[in-house]
C-alpha positions in Angstrom: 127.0 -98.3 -104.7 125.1 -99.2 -101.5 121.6 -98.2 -103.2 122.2 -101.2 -105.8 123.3 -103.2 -103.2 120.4 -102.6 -101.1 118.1 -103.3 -104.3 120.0 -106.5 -105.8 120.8 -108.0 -102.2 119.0 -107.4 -99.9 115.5 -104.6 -99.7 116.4 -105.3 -95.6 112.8 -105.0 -94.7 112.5 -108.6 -97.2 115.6 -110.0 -95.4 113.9 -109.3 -92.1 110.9 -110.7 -93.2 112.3 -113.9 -94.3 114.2 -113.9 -91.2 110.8 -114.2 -89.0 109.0 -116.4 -91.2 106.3 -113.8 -91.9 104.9 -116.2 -95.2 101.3 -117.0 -94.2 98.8 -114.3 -92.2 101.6 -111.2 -92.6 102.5 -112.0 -96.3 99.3 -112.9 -97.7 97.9 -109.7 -96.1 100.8 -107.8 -97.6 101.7 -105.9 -94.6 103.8 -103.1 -94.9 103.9 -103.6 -98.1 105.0 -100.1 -99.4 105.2 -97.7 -95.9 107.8 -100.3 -94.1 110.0 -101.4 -96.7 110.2 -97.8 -98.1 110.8 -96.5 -94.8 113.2 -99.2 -93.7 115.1 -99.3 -97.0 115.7 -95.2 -97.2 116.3 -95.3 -93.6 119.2 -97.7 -94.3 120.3 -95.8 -97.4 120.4 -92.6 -95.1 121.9 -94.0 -92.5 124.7 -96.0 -94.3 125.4 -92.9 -96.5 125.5 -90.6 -93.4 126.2 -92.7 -90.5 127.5 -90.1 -88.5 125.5 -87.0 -89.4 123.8 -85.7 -86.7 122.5 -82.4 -87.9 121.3 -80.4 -85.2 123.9 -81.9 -82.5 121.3 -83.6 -80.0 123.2 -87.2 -79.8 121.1 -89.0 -82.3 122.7 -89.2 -86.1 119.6 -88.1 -88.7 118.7 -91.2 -89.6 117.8 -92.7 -85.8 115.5 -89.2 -85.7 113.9 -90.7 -88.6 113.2 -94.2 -86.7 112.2 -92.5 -83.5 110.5 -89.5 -85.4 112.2 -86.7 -83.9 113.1 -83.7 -85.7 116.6 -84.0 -87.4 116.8 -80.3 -86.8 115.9 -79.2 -84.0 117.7 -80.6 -80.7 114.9 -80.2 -78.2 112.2 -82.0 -80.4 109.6 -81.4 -77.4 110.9 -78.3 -76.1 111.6 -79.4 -72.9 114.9 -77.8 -72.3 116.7 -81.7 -72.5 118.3 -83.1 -75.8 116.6 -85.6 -77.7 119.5 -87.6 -77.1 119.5 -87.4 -73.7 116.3 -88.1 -73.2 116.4 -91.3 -75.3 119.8 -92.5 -72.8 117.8 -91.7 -70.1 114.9 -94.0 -70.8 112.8 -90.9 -71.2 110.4 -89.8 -74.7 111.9 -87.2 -76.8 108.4 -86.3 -78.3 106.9 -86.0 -74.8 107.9 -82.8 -72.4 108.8 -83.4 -68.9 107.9 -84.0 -66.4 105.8 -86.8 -67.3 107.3 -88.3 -70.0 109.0 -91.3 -68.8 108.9 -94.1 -70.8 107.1 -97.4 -69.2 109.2 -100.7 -69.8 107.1 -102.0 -72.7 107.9 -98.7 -74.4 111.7 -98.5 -72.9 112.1 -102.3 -75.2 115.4 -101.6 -77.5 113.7 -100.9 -80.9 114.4 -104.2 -82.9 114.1 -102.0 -86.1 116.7 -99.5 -85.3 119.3 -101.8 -84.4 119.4 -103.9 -87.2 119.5 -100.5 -89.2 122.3 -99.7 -86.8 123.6 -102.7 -87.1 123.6 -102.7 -91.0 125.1 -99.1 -90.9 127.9 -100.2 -88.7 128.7 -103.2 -91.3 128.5 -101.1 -94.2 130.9 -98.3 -92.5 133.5 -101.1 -91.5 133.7 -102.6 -95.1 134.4 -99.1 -96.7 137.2 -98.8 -93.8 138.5 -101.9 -94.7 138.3 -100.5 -98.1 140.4 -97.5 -97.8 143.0 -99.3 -96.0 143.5 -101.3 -98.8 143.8 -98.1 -101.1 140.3 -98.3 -102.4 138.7 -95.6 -100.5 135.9 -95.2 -103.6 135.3 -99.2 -103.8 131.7 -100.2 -103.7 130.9 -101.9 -100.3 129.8 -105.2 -101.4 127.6 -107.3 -98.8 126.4 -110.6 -99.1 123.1 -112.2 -98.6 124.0 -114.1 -95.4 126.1 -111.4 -93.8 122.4 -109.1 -94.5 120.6 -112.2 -93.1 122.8 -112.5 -90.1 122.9 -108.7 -89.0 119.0 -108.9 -88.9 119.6 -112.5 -86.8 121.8 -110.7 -84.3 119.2 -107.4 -83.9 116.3 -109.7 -83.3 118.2 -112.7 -81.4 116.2 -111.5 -78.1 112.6 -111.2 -79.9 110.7 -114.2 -79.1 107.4 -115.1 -81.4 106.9 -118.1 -79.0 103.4 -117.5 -77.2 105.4 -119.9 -74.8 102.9 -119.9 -71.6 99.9 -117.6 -71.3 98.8 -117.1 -68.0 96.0 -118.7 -66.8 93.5 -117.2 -64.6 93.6 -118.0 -60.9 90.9 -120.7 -59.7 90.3 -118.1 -56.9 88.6 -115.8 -59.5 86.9 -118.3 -61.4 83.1 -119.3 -60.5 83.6 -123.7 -60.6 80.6 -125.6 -59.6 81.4 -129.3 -59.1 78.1 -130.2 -60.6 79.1 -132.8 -63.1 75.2 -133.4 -64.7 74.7 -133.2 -68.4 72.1 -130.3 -67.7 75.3 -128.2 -66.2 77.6 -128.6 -68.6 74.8 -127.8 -71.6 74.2 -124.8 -69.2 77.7 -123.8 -69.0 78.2 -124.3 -73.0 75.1 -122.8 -74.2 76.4 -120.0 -72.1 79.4 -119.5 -73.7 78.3 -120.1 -77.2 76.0 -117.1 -76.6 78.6 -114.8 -74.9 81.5 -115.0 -77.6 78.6 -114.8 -80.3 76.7 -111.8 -78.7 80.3 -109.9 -77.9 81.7 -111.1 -81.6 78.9 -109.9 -83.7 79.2 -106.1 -81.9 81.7 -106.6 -84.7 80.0 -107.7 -87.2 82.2 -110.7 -87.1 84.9 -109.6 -89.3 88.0 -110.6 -90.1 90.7 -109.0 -88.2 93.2 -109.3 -91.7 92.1 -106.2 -93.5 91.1 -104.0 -90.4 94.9 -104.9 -89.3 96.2 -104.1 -92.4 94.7 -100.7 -92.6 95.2 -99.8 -89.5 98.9 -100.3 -89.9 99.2 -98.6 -93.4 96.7 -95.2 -91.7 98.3 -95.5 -88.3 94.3 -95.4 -87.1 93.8 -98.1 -85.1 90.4 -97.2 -83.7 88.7 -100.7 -85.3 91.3 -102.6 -83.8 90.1 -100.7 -80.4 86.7 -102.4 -81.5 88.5 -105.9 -81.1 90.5 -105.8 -78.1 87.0 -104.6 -76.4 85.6 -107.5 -77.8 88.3 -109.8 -76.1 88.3 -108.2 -73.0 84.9 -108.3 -72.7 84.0 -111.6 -73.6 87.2 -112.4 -70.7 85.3 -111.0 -68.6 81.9 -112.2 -68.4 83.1 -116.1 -69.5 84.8 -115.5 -65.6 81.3 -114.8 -64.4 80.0 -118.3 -65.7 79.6 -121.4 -63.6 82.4 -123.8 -64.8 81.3 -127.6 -64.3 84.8 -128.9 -63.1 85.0 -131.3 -66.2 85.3 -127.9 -68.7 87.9 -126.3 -66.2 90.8 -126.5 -67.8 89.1 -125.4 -71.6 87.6 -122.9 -70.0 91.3 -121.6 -68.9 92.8 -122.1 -72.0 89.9 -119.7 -73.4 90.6 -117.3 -70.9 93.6 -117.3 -71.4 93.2 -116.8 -75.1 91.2 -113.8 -75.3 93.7 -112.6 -72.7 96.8 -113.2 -75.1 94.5 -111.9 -78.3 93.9 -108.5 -77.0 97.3 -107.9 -75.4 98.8 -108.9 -78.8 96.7 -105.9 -80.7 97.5 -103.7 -77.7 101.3 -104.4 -78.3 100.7 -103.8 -82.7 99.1 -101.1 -82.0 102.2 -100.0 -79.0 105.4 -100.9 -81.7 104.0 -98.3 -84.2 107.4 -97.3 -84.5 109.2 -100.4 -84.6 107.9 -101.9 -87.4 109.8 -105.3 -86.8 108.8 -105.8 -83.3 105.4 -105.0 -84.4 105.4 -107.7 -87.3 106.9 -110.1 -85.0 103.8 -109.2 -82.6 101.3 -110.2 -85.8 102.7 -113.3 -86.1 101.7 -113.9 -82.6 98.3 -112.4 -83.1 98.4 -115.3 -86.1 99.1 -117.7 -83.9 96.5 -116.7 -81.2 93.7 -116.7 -83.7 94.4 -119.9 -84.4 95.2 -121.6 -81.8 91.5 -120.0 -80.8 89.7 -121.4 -83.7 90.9 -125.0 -83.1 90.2 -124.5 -79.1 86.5 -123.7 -80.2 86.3 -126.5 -82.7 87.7 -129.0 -80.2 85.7 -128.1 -77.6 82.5 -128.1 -80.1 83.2 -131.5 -80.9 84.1 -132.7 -76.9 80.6 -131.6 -76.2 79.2 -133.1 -79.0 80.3 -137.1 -78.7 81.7 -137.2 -74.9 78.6 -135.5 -73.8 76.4 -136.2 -76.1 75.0 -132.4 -76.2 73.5 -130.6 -79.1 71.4 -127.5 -79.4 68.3 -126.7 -81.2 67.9 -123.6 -83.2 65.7 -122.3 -80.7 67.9 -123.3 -77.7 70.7 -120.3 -79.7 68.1 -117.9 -80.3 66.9 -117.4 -76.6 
């Protein structure tokens, strides 16, 4: 039966994960660990069991109203006077009514979490075909693990968890002083020490882990809101600080950065109901935070022995 096979082979949302190489920040914060793999797995199950079924006629089978969240029974799930179907062909939002309800492109992406489901249904229906032609129409379908592992490589071939290049703020809107001294480049790093420590303690500095996790398991995202203010904010006024041309291209990596960090939590928060985009999104978030922490340390350390700048307790408290 395809519920044992989903159990002994696969649980697709484990596949998946495997697939993306979700084993440090996602795994050890045990994201969706019960809503996403419950939803994906009976979402397959449904949808393998009743590929077809499209109960109230709208163009989308039952179980793709369960991925996009549309009622199964009710055609017009905004009351609009267009189809959910329709709507969804036409790059338009099914849970919005017209006339303002077209989808922007970062919402318009293909759902990476209902194609492999799609693409998992589709397998499963073709095996039983292939079954009944060869006069076992009752045969259990039988999949195995790297035909599961390649339908999720084929749905998510066009993701990318690359942060490949960020963009980097135009020297036009930067504020670069080509005073070299040892007084302007303290000046400039005392500066920004105080600026990402004022802005991160607004949030009591802590750890974005937990307050993603929940925020995925409640669907409340409003702490998450606290951090992407954070990041943009800190973006902004490091742009208002006079760069000594030595620190140029640091100070554009951390712009950059903080740029990347909060469009990453504004993209978690906007693939709420594509789960696997959404993971695929953390890992980047993983990545940034990272690649942040050793940009600070490095730089700490640059201005430490090149320049031979420290700071006195009192120096941080002013």
């Amino acid at each position: 039966m395809l519920i044992s096979l989903l159990k002994n082979k696969l649980i697709l949302a484990a596949i998946l994960l495997l697939f993306l190489g979700v084993s440090g920040f996602a795994a050890k914060n045990n994201f969706f660990s019960k809503k996403t793999l419950d939803s994906l797995k009976n979402s397959a199950q449904d949808g393998a069991a009743n590929a077809k079924t499209d109960s109230d006629g709208d163009g989308l089978a039952d179980w793709e109203e369960s991925i996009q969240k549309t009622d199964p029974n009710n055609p017009d799930t905004d009351v609009d006077g267009y189809l959910d179907g329709e709507e969804m062909a036409s790059g338009y939002d099914p849970l919005k009514p017209a006339p303002n309800d077209l989808l922007s492109a970062r919402t318009k992406q293909e759902n990476a979490s209902a194609k492999i489901l799609q693409n998992f249904v589709k397998k499963v229906a073709d095996e039983k075909q292939k079954l009944a032609a060869n006069g076992q129409p009752d045969a259990p379908v039988s999949l195995k693990g790297f035909e599961m592992l390649k339908i999720a490589e084929d749905a998510v071939a066009n993701l990318s968890s690359a942060l490949g290049s960020l963009p980097r703020t135009s020297l036009w809107d930067l504020n670069i002083t080509q005073d070299k001294s040892k007084a302007a480049i303290k000046n400039y790093a005392l500066s920004a020490i105080k600026t990402i420590s004022g802005n991160f303690s607004a949030i009591n500095n802590e750890s974005p882990e937990p307050i993603l996790k929940a925020a995925i398991e409640k669907n409340d995202f409003s702490k998450i809101n606290l951090w992407i203010s954070s990041y943009e904010k800190t973006e902004r006024e490091l742009k208002q600080l006079a760069v000594p041309s030595p620190l140029l291209s640091v100070h554009q990596d951390a712009l950059a950065l903080l740029a990347g960090l909060s469009g990453t939590l504004k993209n978690i928060k906007q693939f709420s109901n594509d789960p696997i985009s959404q993971l695929n999104e953390i890992r980047k978030y993983a990545a940034l935070t990272q690649n942040w922490s050793d940009l600070i340390n490095q730089t700490s350390q640059e201005i430490q022995n090149k320049y031979q700048i420290t700071f006195s307790a009192e120096e941080l408290k002013k």
